[in-house]
N, CA, C and O atoms as a DFTB+ gen file, in Angstrom:
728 C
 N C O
     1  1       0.816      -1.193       0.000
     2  2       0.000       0.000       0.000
     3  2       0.862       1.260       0.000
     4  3       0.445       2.382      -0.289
     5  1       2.170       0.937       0.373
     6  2       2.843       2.567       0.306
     7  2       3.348       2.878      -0.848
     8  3       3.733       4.033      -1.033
     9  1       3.464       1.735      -2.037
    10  2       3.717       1.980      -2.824
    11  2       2.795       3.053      -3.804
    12  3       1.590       2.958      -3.567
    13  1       3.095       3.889      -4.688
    14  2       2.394       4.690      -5.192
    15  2       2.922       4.935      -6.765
    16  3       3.858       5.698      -7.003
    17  1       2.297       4.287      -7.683
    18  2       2.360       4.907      -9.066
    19  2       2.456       6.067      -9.947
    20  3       1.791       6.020     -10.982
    21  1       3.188       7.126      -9.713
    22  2       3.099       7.948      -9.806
    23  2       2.716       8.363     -11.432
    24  3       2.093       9.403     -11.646
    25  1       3.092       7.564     -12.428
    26  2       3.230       6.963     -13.981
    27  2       2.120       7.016     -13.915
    28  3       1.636       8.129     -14.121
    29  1       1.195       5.900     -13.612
    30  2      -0.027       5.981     -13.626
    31  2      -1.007       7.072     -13.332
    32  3      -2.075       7.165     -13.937
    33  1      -0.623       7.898     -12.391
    34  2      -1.264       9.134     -11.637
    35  2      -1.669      10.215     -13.194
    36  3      -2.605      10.798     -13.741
    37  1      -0.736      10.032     -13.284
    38  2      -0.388      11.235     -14.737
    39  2      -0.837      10.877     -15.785
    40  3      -0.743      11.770     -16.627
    41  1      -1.592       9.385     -16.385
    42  2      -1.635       9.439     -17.300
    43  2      -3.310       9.338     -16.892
    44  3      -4.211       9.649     -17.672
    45  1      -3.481       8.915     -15.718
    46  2      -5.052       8.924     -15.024
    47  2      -5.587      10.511     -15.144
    48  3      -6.736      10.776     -15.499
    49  1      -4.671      11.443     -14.826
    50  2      -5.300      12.720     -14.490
    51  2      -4.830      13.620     -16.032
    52  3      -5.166      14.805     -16.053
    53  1      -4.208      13.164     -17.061
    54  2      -4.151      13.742     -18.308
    55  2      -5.583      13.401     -19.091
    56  3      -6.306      14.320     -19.475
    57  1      -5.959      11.882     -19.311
    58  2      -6.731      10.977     -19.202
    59  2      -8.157      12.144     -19.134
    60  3      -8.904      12.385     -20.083
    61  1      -8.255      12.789     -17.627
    62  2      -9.677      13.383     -17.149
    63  2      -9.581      14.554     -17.741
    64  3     -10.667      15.082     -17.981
    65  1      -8.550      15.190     -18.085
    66  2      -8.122      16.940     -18.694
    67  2      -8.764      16.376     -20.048
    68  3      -9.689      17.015     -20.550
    69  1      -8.456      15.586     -20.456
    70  2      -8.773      15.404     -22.046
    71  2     -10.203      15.281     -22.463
    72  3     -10.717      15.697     -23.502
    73  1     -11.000      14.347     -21.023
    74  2     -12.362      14.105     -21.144
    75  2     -12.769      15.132     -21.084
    76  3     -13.327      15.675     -22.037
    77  1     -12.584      15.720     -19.846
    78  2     -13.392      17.125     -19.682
    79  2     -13.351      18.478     -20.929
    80  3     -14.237      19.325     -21.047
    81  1     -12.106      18.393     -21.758
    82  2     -12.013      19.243     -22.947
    83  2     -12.695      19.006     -23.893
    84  3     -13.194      19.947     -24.511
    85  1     -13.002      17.195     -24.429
    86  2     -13.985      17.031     -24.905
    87  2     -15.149      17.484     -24.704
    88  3     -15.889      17.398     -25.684
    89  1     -15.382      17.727     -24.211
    90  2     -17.438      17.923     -23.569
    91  2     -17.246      19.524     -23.702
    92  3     -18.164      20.310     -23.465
    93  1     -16.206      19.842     -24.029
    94  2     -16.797      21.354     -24.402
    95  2     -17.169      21.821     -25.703
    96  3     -17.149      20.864     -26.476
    97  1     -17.583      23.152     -26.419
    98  2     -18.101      23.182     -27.804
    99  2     -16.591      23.323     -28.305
   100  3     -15.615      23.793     -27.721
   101  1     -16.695      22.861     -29.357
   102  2     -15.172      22.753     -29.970
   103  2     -14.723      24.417     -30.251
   104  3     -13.518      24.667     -30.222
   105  1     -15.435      25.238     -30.448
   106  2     -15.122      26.714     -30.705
   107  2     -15.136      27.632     -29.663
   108  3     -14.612      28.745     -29.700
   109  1     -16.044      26.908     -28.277
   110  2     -15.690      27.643     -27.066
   111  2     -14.517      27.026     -26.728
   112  3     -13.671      27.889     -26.497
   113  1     -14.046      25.812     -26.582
   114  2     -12.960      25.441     -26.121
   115  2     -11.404      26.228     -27.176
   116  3     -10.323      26.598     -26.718
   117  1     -11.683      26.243     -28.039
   118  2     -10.504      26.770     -28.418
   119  2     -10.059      28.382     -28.273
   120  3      -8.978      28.969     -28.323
   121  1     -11.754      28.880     -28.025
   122  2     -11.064      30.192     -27.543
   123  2     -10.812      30.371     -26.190
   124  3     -10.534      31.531     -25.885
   125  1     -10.830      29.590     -25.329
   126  2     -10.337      29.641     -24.417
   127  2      -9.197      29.155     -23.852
   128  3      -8.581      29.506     -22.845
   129  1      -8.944      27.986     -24.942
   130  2      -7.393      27.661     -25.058
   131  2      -6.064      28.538     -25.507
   132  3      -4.881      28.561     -25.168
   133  1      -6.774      29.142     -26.312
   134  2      -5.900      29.816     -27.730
   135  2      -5.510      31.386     -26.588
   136  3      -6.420      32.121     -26.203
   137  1      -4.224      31.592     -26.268
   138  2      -4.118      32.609     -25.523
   139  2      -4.419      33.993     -26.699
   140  3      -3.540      34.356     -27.481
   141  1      -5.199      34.360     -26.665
   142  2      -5.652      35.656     -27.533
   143  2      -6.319      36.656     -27.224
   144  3      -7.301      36.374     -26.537
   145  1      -6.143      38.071     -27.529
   146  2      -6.932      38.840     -26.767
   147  2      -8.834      38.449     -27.262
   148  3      -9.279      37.911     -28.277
   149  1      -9.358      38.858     -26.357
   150  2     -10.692      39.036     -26.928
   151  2     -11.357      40.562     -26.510
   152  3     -11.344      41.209     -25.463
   153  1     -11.895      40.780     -27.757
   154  2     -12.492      41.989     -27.599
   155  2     -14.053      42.001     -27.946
   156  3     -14.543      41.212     -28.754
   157  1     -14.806      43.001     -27.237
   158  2     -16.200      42.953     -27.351
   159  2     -16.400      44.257     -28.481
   160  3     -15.374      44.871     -28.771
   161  1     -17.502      44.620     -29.022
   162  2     -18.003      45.746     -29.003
   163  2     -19.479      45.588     -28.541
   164  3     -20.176      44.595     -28.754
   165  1     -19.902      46.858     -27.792
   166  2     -21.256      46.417     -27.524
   167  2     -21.765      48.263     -27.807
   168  3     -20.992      49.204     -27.980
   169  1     -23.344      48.302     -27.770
   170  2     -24.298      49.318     -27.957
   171  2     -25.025      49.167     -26.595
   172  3     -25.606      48.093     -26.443
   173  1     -25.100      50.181     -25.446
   174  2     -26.371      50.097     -24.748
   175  2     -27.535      51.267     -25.014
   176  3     -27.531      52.498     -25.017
   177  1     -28.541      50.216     -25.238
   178  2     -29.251      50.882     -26.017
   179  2     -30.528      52.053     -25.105
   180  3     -31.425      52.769     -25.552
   181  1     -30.011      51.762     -23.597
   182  2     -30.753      52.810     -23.003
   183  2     -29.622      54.345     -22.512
   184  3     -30.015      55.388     -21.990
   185  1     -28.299      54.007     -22.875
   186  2     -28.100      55.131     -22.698
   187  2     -27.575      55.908     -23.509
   188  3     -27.018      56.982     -23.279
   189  1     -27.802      55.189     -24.837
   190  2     -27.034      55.376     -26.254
   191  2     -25.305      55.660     -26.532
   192  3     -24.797      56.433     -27.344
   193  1     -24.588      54.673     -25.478
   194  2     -23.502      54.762     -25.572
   195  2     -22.867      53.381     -25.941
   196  3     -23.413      52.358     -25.526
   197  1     -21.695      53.309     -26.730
   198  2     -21.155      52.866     -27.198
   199  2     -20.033      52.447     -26.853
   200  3     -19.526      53.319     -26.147
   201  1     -19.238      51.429     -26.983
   202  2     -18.004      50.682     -26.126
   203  2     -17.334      49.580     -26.826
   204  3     -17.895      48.485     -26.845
   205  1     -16.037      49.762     -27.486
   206  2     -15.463      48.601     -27.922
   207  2     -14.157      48.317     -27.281
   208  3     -13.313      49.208     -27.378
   209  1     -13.830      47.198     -26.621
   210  2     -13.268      47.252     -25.633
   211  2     -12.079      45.278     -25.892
   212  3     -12.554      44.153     -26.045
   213  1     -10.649      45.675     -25.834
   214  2     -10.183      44.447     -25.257
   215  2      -9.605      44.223     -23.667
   216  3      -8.533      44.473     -23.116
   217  1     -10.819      43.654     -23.252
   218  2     -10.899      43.229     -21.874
   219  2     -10.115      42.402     -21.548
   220  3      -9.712      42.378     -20.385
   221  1      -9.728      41.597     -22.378
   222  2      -8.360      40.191     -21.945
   223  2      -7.236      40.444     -23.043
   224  3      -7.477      40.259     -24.236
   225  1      -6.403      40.734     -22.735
   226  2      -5.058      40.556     -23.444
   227  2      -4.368      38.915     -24.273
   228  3      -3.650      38.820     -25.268
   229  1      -4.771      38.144     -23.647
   230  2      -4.353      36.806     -24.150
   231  2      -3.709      36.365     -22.536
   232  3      -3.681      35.217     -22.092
   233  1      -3.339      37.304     -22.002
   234  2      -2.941      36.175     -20.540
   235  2      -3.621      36.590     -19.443
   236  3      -3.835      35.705     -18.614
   237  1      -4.159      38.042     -19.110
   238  2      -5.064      38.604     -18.213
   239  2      -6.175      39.421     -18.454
   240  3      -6.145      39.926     -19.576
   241  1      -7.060      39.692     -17.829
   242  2      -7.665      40.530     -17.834
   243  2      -6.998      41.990     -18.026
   244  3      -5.768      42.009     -18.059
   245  1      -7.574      43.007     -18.135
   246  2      -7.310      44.669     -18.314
   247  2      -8.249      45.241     -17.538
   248  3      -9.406      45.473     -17.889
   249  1      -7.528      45.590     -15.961
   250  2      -8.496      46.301     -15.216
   251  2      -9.072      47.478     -15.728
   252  3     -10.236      47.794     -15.482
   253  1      -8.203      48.237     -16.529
   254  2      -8.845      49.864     -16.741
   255  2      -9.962      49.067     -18.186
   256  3     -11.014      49.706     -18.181
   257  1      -9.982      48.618     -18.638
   258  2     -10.912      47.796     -19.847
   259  2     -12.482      46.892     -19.155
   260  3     -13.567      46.838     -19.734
   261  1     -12.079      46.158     -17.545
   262  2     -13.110      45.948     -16.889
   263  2     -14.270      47.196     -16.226
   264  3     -15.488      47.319     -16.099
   265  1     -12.946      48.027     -15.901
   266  2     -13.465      49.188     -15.160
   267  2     -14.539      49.894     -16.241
   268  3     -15.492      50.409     -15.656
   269  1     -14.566      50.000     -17.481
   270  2     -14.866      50.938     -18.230
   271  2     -16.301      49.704     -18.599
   272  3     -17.456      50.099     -18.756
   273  1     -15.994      48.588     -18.659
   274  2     -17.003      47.502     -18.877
   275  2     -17.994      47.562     -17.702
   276  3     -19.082      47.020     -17.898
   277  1     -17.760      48.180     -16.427
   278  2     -18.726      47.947     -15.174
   279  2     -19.489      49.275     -15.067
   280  3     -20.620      49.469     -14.623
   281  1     -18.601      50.143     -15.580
   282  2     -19.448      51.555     -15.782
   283  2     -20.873      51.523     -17.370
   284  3     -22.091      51.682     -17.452
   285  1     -20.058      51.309     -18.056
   286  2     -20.571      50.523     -19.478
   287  2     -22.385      49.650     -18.786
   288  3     -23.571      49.926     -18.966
   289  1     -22.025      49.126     -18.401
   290  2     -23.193      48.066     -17.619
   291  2     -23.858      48.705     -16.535
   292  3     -25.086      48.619     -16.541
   293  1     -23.211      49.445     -15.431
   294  2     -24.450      50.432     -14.330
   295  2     -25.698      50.010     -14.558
   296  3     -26.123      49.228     -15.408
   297  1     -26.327      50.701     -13.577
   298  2     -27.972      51.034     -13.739
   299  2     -28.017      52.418     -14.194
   300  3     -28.085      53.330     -13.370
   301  1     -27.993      52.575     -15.083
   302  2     -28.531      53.734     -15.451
   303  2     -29.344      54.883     -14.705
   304  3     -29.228      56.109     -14.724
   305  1     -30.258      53.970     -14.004
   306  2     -31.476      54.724     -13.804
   307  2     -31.143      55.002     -12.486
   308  3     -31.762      55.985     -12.077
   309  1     -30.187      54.368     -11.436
   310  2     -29.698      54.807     -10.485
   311  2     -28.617      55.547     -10.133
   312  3     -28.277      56.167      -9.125
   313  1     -27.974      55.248     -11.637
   314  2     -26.357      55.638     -11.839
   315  2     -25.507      55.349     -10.874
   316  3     -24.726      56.016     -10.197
   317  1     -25.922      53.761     -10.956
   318  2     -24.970      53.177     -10.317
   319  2     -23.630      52.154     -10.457
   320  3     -23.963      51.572     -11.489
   321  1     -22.802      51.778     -10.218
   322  2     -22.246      50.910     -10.865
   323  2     -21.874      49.516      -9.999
   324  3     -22.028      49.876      -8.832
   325  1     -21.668      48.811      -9.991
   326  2     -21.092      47.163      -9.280
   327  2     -20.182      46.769     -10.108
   328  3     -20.268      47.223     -11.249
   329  1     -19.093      45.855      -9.808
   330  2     -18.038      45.146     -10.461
   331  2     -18.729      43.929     -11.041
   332  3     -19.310      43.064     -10.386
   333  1     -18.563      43.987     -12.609
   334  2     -19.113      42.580     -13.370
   335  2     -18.697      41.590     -12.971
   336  3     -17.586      41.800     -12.486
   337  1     -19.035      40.383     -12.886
   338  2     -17.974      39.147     -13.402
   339  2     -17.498      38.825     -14.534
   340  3     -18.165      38.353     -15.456
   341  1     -16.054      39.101     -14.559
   342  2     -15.604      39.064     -16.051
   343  2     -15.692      37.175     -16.330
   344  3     -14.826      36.747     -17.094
   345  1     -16.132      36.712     -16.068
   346  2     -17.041      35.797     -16.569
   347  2     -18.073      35.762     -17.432
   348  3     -18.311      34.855     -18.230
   349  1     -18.847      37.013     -17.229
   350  2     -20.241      37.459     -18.654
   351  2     -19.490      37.383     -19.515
   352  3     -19.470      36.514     -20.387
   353  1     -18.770      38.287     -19.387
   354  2     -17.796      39.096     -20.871
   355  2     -17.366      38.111     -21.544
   356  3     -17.648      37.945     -22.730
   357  1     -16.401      37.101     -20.651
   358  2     -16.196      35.624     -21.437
   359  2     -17.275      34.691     -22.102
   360  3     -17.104      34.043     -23.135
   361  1     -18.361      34.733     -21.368
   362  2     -19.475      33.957     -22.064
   363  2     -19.785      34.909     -23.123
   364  3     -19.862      34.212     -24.135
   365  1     -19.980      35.992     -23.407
   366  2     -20.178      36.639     -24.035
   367  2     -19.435      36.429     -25.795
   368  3     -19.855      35.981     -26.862
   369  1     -18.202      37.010     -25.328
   370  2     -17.126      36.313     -26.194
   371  2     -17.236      35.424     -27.094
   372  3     -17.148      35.508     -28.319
   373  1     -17.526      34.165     -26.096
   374  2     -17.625      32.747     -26.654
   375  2     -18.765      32.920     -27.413
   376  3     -18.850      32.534     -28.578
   377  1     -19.727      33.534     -26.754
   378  2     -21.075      33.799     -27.789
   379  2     -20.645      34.416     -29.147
   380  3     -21.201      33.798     -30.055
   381  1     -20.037      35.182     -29.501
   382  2     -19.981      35.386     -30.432
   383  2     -19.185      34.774     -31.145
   384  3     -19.717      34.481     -32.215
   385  1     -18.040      34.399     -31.055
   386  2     -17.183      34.032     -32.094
   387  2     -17.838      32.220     -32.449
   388  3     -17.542      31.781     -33.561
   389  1     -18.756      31.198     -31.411
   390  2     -19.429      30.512     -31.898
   391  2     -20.569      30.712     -33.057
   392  3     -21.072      29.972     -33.902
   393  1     -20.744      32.239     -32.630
   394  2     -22.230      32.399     -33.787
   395  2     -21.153      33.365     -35.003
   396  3     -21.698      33.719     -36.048
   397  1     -19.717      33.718     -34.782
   398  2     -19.518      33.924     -35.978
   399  2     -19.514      35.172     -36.517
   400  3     -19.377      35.381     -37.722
   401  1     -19.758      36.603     -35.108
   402  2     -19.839      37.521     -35.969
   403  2     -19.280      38.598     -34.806
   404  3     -18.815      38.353     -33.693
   405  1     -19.442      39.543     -35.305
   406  2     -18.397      41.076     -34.537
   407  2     -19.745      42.116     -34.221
   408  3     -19.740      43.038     -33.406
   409  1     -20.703      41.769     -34.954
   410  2     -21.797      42.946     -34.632
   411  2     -21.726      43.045     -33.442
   412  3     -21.447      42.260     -32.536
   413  1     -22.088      44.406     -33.514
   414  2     -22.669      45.392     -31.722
   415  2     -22.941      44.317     -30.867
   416  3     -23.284      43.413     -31.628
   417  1     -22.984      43.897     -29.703
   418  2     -23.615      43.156     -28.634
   419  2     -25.010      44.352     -28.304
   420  3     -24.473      45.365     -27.856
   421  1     -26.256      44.516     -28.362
   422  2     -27.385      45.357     -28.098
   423  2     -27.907      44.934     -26.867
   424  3     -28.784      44.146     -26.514
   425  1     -26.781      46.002     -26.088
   426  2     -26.957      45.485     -23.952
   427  2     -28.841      46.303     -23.522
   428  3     -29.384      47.381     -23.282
   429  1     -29.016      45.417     -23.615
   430  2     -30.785      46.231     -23.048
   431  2     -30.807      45.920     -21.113
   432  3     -31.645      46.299     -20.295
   433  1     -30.294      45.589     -21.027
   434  2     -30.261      45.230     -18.804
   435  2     -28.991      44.413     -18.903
   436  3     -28.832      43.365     -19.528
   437  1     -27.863      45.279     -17.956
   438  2     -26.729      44.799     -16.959
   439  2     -27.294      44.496     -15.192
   440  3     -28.203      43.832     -14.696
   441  1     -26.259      45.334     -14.678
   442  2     -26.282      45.535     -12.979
   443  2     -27.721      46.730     -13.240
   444  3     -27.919      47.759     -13.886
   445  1     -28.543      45.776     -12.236
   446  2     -29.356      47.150     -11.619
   447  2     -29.502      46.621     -10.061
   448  3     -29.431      45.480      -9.604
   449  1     -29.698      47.697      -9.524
   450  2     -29.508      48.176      -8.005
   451  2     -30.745      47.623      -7.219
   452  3     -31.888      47.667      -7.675
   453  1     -30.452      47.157      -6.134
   454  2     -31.802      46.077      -5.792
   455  2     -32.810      46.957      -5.466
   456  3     -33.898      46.402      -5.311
   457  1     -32.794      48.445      -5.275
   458  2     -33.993      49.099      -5.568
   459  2     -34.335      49.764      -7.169
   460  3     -35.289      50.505      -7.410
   461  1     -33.925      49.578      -7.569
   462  2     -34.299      49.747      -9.413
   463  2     -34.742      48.049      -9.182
   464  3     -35.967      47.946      -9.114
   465  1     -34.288      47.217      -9.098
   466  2     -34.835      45.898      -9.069
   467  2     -36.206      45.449      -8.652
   468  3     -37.010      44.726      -9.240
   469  1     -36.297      46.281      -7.066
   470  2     -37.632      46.229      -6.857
   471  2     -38.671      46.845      -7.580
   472  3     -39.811      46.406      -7.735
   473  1     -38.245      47.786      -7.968
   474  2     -39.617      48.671      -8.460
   475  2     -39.848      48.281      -9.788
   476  3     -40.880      48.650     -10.348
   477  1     -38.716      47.325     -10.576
   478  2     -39.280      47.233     -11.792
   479  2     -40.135      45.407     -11.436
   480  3     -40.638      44.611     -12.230
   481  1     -39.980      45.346     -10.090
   482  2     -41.060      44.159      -9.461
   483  2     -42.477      44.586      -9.617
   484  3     -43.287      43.996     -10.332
   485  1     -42.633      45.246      -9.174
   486  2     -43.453      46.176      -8.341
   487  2     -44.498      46.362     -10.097
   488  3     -45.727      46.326     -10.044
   489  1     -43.846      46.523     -11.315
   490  2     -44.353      46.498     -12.216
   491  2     -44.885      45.352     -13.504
   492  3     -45.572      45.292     -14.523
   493  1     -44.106      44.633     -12.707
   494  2     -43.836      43.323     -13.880
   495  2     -43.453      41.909     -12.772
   496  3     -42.756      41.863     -11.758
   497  1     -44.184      40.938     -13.431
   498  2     -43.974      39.658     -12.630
   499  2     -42.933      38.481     -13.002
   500  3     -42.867      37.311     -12.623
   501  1     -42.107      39.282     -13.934
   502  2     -41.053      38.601     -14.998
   503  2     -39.795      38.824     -14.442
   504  3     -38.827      38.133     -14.761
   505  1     -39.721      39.880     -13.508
   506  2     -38.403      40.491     -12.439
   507  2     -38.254      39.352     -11.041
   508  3     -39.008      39.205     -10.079
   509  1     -36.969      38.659     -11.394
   510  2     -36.802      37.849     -10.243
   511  2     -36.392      38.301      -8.688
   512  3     -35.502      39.141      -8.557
   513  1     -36.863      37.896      -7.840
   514  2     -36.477      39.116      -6.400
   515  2     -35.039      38.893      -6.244
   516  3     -34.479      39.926      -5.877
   517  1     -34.440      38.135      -6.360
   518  2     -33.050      37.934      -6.044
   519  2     -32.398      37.550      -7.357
   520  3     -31.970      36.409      -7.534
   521  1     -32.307      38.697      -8.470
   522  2     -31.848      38.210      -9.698
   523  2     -30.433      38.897      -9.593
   524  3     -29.950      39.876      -9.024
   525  1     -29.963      37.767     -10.530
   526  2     -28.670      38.162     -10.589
   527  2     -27.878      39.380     -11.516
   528  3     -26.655      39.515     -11.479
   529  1     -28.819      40.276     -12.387
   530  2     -28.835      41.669     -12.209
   531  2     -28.122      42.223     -11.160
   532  3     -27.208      43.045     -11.215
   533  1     -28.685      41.633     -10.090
   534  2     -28.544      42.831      -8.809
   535  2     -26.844      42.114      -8.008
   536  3     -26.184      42.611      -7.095
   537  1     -26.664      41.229      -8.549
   538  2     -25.411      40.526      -8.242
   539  2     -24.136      41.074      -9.434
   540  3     -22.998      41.002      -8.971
   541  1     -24.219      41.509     -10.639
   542  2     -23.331      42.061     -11.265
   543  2     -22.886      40.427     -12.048
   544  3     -21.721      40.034     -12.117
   545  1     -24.300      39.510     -12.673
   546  2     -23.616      38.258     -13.091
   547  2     -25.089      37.725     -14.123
   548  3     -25.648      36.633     -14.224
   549  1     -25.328      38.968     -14.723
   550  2     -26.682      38.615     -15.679
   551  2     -26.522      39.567     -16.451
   552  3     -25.980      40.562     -15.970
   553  1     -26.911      39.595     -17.834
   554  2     -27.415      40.672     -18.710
   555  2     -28.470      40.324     -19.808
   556  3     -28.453      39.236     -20.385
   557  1     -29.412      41.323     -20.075
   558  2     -30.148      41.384     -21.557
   559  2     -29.554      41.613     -22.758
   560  3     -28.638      42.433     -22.696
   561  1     -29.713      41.287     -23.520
   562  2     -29.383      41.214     -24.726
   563  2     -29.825      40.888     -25.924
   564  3     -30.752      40.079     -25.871
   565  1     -29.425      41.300     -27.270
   566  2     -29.606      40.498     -28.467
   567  2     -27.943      40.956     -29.640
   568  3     -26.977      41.687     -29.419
   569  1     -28.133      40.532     -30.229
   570  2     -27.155      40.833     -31.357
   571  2     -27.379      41.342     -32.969
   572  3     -27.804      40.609     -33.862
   573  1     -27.051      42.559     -33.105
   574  2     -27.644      42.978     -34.509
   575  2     -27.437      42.040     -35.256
   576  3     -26.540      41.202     -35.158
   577  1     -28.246      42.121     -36.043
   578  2     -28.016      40.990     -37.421
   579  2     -28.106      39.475     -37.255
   580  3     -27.816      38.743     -38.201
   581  1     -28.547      38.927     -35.943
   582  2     -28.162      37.643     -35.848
   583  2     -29.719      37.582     -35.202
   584  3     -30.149      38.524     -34.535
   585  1     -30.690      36.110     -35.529
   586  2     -31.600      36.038     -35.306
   587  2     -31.325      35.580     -33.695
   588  3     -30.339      34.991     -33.251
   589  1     -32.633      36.089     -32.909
   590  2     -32.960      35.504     -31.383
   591  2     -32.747      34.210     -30.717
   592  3     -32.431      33.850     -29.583
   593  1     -33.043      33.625     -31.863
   594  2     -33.238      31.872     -31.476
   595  2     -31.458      31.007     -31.588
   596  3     -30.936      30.073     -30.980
   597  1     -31.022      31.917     -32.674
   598  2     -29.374      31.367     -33.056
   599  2     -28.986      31.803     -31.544
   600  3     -28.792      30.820     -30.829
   601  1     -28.841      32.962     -30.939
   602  2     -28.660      33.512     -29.713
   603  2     -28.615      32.539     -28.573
   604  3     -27.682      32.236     -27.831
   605  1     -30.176      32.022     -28.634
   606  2     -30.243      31.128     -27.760
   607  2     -29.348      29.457     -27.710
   608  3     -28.812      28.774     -26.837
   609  1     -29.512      29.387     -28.705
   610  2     -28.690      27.776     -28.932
   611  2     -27.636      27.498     -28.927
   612  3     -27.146      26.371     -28.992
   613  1     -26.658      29.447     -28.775
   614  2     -25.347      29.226     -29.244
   615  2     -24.910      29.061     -27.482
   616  3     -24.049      28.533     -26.778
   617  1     -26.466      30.115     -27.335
   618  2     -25.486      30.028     -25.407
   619  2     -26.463      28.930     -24.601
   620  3     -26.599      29.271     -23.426
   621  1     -27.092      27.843     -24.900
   622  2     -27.165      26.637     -24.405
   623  2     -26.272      26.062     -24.701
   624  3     -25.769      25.793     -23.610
   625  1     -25.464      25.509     -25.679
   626  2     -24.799      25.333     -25.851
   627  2     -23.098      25.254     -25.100
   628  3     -22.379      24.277     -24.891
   629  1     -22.875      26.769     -24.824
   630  2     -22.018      27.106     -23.523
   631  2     -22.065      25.988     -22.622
   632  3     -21.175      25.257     -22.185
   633  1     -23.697      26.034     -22.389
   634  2     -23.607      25.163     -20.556
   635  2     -22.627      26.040     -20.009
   636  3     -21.474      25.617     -19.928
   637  1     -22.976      27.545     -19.502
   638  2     -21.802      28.261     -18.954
   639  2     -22.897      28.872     -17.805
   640  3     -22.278      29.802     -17.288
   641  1     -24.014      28.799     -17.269
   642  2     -24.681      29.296     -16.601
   643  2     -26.376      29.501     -17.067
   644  3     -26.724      28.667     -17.903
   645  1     -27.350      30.383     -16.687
   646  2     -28.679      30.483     -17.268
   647  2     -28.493      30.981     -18.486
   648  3     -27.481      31.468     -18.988
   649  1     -29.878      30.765     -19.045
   650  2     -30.185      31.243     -19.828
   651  2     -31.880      31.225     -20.534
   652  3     -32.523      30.246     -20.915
   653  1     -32.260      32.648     -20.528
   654  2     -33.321      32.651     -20.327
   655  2     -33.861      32.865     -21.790
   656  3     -32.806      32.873     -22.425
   657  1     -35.001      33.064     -22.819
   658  2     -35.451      33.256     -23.856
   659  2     -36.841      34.248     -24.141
   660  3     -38.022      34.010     -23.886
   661  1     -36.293      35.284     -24.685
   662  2     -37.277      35.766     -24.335
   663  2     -37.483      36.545     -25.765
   664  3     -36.896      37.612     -25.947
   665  1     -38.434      35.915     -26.895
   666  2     -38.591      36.464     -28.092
   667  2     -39.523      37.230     -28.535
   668  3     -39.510      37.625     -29.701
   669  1     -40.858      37.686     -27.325
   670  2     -41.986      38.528     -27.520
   671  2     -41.026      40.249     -27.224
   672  3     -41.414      41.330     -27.667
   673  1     -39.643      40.008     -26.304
   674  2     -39.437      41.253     -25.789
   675  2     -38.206      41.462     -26.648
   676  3     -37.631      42.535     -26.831
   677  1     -37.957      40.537     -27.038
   678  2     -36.254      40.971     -28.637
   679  2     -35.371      40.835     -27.740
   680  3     -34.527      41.732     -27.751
   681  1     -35.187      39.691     -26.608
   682  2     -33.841      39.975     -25.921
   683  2     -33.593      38.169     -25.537
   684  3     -34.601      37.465     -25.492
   685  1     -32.141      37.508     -25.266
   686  2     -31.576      36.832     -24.433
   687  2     -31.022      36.997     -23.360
   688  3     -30.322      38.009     -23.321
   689  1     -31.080      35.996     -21.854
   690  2     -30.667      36.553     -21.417
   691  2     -29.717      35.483     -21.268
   692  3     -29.820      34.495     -21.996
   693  1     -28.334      35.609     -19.965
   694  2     -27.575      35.042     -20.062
   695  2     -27.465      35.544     -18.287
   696  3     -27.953      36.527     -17.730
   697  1     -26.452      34.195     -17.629
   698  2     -25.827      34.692     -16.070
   699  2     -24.787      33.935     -16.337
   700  3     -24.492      33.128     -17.218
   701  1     -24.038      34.587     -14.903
   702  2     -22.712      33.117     -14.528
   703  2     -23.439      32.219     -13.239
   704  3     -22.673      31.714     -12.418
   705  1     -24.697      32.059     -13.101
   706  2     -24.874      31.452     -12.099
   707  2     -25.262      30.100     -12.414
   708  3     -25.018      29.885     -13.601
   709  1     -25.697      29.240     -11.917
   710  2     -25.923      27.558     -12.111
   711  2     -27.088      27.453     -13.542
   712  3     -28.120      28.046     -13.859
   713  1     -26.236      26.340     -14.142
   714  2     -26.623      25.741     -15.884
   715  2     -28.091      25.546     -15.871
   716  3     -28.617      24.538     -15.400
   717  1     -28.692      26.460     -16.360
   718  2     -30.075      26.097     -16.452
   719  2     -31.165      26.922     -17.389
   720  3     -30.613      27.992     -17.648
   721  1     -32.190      26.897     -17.874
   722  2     -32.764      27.155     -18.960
   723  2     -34.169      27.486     -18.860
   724  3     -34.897      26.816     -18.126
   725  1     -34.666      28.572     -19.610
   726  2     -36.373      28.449     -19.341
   727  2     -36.689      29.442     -20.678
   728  3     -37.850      29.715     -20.983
C-alpha cells in the first residue's frame, strides 16, 4: 500500500483533462485555449452609448478595460455601478465568435440596483427578487443581425450558466450562475 504509481497518476489525471475538454463546444474550447486577446463591441441601447473594448489581453484581464465595462453596464437609472464578473464578458465572447460575428452586442439590462430591481417588481412579474442583475452576473441582450433563437442555442450550448429566452421582448438573457434554462 505505500507503494504509489506515480506513472499511472499522470496518465489517469491527463486521461480526465482530455475528457473534460472534450465535452466542451469545440469553438468555445478553443477560444479559451488559444491565448488571444478578446475583444467585445457592444451598444447600450438605453443610454445610447457605445463601447469597444479588449478586456483580456491573451494572458489577463485589463483592469482599466473591466473598469470601463462595469461603468458601461451600471444602472442607469440609479447611476450606479457594481463590479461585473468578467465571466459574462467571457461567455459573451464565446457567444460570439461561436455564432460567428463582430456585430454590436445590443446590452438592453446589466447591474441594476436592488432598488431599481424592486420597483421594476413592483411592475412586472417577470423580475426575479433575487436576480442576478442585482449581483453584477446577468445581462439582456440580443445581437444585430443575428436572429434571437441562433442567440439562444449558441449560449445553451455554452452550458456556462442560465439562460433565459425571451422572443416577444427581442432579448436573451444570459448569467454566470448555475446551468439552467427556461
Amino acid at each position: 500500500m505505500e507503494f504509489i504509481d506515480h506513472h499511472r497518476r499522470r496518465w489517469l489525471a491527463l486521461g480526465g483533462a482530455a475528457l473534460g475538454a472534450a465535452m466542451l463546444p469545440g469553438q468555445a474550447f478553443a477560444t479559451l485555449s488559444t491565448p488571444r486577446p478578446r475583444i467585445l463591441t457592444l451598444a447600450n441601447l438605453n443610454t445610447g452609448e457605445y463601447l469597444k473594448t479588449e478586456f483580456f489581453d491573451g494572458r489577463r484581464y485589463n483592469k482599466d478595460e473591466l473598469f470601463r465595462l462595469n461603468h458601461f453596464f451600471r444602472d442607469y437609472r440609479a447611476n450606479k455601478i457594481k463590479t461585473i464578473d468578467p465571466a459574462l464578458f467571457d461567455q459573451l465572447y464565446r457567444l460570439q465568435v461561436m455564432l460567428g460575428t463582430n456585430k454590436p452586442v445590443q446590452l438592453i439590462s446589466g447591474y441594476r440596483s436592488v432598488d431599481t430591481n424592486n420597483e421594476m417588481r413592483s411592475h412586472s412579474r417577470g423580475v426575479a427578487k433575487q436576480s442576478y442583475h442585482t449581483k453584477g452576473q446577468e445581462m439582456d441582450f440580443h445581437i444585430e443581425g443575428v436572429q434571437l433563437a441562433n442567440i439562444r442555442k449558441a449560449a445553451l450550448k455554452l452550458k456556462a450558466g442560465g439562460v433565459g429566452y425571451y422572443p416577444k421582448s427581442n432579448f436573451v438573457h444570459i448569467d454566470t450562475g448555475p446551468t439552467r434554462s427556461w
